[in-house]
C-alpha positions as CSV (number, residue, x, y, z in Angstrom):
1,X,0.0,0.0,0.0
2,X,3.1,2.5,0.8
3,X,4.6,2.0,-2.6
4,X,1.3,2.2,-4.5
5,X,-0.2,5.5,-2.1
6,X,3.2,6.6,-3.1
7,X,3.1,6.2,-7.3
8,X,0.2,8.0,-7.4
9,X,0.9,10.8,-4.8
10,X,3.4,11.4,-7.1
11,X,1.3,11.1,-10.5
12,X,-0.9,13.4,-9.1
13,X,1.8,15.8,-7.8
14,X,3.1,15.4,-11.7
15,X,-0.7,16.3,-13.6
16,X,-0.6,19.2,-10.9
17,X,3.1,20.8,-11.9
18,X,2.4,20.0,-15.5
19,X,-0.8,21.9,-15.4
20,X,1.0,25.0,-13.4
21,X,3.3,25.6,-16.0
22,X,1.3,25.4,-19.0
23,X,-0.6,27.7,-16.7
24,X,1.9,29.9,-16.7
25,X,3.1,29.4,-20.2
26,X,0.0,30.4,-21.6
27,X,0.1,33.9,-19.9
28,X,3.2,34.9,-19.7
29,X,3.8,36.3,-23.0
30,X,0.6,38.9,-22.0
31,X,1.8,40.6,-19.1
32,X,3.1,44.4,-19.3
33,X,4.3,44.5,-15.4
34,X,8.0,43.3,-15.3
35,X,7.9,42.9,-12.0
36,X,4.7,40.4,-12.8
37,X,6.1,38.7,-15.2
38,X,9.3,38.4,-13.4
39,X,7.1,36.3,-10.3
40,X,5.8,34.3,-13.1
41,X,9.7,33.3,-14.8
42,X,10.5,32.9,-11.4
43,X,7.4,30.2,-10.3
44,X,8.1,28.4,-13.7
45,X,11.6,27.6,-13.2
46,X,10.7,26.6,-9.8
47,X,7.9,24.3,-10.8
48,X,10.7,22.9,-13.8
49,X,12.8,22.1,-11.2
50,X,10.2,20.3,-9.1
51,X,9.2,18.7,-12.1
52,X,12.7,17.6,-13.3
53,X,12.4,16.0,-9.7
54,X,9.1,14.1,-9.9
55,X,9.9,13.0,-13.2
56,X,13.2,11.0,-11.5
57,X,11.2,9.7,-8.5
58,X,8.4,8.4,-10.7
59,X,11.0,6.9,-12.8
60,X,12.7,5.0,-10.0
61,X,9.1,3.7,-9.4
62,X,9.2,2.7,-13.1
63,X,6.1,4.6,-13.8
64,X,5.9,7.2,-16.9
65,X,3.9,10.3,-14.7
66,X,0.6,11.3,-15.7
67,X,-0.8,14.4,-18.0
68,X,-3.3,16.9,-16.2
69,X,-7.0,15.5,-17.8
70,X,-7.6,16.7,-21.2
71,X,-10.8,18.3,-20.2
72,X,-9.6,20.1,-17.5
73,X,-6.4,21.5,-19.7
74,X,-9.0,22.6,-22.2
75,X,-11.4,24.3,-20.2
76,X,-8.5,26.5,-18.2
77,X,-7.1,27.4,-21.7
78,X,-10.7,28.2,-22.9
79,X,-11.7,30.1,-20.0
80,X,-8.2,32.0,-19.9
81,X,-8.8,32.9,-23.6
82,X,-12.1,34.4,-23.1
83,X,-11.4,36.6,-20.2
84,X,-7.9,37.7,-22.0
85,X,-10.1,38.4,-25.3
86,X,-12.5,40.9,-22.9
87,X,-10.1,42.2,-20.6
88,X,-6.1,41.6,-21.6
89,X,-4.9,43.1,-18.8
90,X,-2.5,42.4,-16.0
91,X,-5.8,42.3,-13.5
92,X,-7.2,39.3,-15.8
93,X,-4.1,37.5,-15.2
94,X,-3.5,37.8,-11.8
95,X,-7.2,36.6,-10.9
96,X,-7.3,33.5,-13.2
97,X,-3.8,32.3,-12.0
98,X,-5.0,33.1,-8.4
99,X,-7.7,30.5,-9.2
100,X,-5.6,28.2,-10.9
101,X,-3.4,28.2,-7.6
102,X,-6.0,27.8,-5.4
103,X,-7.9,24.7,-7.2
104,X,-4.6,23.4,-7.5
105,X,-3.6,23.7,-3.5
106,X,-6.8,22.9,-3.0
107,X,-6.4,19.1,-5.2
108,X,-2.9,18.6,-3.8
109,X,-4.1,18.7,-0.5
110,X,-7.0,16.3,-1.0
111,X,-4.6,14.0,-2.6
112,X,-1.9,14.4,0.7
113,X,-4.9,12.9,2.9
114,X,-6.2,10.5,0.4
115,X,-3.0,8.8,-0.2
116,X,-1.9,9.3,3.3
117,X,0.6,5.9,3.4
118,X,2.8,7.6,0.8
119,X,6.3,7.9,1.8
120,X,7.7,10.7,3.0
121,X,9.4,12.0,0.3
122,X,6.3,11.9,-2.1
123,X,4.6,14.1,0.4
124,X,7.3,16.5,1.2
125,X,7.3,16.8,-2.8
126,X,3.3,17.8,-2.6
127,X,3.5,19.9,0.2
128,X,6.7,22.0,-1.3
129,X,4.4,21.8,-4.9
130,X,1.3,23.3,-2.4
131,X,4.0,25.7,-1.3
132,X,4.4,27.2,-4.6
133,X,1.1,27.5,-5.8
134,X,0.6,29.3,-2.3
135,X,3.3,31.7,-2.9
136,X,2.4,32.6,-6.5
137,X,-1.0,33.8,-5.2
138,X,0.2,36.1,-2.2
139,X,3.1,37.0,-4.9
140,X,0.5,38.5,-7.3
141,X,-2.0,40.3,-5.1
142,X,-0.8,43.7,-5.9
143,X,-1.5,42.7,-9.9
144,X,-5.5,41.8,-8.7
């Protein structure tokens, strides 16, 4: 039960920091503040780097990692492309990646208790992932 609470602690922690940075990715190129954008670089590298990290404990486990759903990848790019096409501003931004943040500490944390036999590492890896997305939405309160 450790070893499999573990996998996919870490599959979900993997779908989660995927989805971040295409998060990110996909608005990046659209904001004016430098100092905005300059939170954003910053959270991405950080989330590469915790990926880059996943990616080799999953691998150890001899398990590929897992994609964010489909659905749920298309309908934050949708929803981010219609409130960009009414109001392409740095407000916009701010609030949908605030959202993004908080549905993603939100999942994270549900997964921690559900797969609560995980190993320590695995969690350590979610709750520094929860971190993050925690950070990046105190870090972009002045932009809301």
């Amino acid at each position: 039960m450790v070893e499999q609470d573990t996998v996919k602690l870490l599959r979900e922690c993997d779908a989660g920091v995927k989805m971040g940075i295409q998060s990110i990715e996909d608005v990046m190129d659209q904001v004016e503040n430098e100092d905005f954008h300059q939170r954003l670089r910053h959270c991405k590298l950080e989330h590469d780097q915790l990926h880059d990290e996943i990616q080799k404990r999953l691998s150890h486990c001899g398990d590929e990692g897992k994609d964010p759903p489909a659905m749920a990848s298309a309908m934050s790019r949708l929803k981010t492309d219609m409130k960009l096409s009414m109001h392409p501003d740095d407000h916009t931004i701010a609030d949908l990646m605030t959202d993004g943040c908080n549905m993603g500490v939100k999942s994270l944390n549900r997964y921690l208790n559900q797969y609560e036999a995980a190993e320590e590492y695995s969690k350590d890896i979610a709750k520094r992932l929860i971190h993050l997305e925690s950070q990046l939405a105190v870090d972009i309160r002045p932009y809301l």
